[in-house]
Steps between C-alpha positions, in 0.01 A plus 500: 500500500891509486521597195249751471691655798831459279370743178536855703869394548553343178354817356733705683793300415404534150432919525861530718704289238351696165568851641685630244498269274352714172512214298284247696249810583454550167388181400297467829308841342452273181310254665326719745171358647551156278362179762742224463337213684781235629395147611744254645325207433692283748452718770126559422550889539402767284582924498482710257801745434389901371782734389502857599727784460676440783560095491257243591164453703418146563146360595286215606241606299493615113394903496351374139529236277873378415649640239776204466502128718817316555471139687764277566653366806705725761840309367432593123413845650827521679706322159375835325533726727902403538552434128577880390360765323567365153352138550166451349167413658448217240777352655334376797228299549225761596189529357416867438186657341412847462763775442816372495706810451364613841737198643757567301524833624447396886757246458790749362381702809536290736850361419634833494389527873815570669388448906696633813414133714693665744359813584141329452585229762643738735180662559352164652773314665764730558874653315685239641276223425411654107869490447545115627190392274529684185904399494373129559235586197837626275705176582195265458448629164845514410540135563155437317621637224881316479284156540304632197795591323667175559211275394504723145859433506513123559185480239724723259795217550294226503391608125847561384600127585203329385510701163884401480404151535196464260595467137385773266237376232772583260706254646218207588387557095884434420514207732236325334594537141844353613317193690293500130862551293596208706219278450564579107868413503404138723292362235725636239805302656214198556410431132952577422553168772215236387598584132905437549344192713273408232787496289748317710254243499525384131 
């Protein structure tokens, strides 16, 4: 019941952020009236996402049959939703049937959305209050993304030392024909000893 109450605001999040945005209208206009049904298979809940003109109408209910499915789980939802425009839906581990250039579209809109958190929050719970929680937002995702950064960055280092200590092939193929050059010039030096012994001997 929450969330059905939540699509009229996420709608008019969606209109308020694309106003102006020629680009993303365009390619809204070139998906016009396509059904992209979206289940979150984790969360057992299901809508169904229509393009217009103007930005987005989301419903409980399909108007007609899909056009394209995606299903997946709301954190592979969210990994490709905050990978960029130029990652690749066969990146992630979504199962998708139907039309897939209607998701590749909706996707490139929808990371383009540039949205005012602050003027939208101010119409609930106040100036003051928008300004405290959407500078809290700013510094939460700040720091979310240095941790990121420093995990690729210790992985990064990591793979510089271990590939400094491992031995090329080159050099492991080398090691063994000296180990096999050794063996050679042992049993060479072997049958030289027992024959000058041999020959002590008489």
């Amino acid at each position: 019941m929450i969330t059905l109450l939540a699509f009229p605001l996420i709608e008019k999040i969606i209109r308020q952020s694309l106003e102006g945005d020629t680009d993303s209208l365009q390619l809204l206009s070139s998906i016009e009236n396509q059904v992209i049904q979206i289940n979150c298979v984790d969360m057992n809940f299901t809508c169904y996402l229509i393009p217009t003109p103007q930005g987005i109408d989301i419903e409980s209910k399909p108007p007609k049959t899909h056009d394209t499915q995606l299903d997946g789980t709301l954190v592979q939802f969210i990994k490709m939703l905050t990978r960029g425009i130029d990652g690749s839906l066969k990146e992630f581990p979504l199962t998708v049937s139907g039309n897939t250039h209607n998701l590749s579209a909706l996707k490139e809109v929808l990371m383009r959305l540039d949205i005012d958190w602050e003027a939208i929050l101010s119409d609930y719970i106040g100036n003051t209050a928008a300004y405290v929680a959407t500078r809290v937002r700013k510094k939460i995702m700040a720091q979310v993304r240095e941790s990121k950064d420093s995990v690729k960055s210790n992985l990064k280092e990591y793979s510089q030392i271990e590939a400094d200590l491992l031995p090329l092939k080159s050099e492991v193929n080398e090691f063994y024909e000296d180990i096999a050059a050794l063996h050679n010039d042992i049993e060479r030096l072997q049958t030289r000893l027992f024959k000058y012994l041999k020959g002590q001997s008489k």
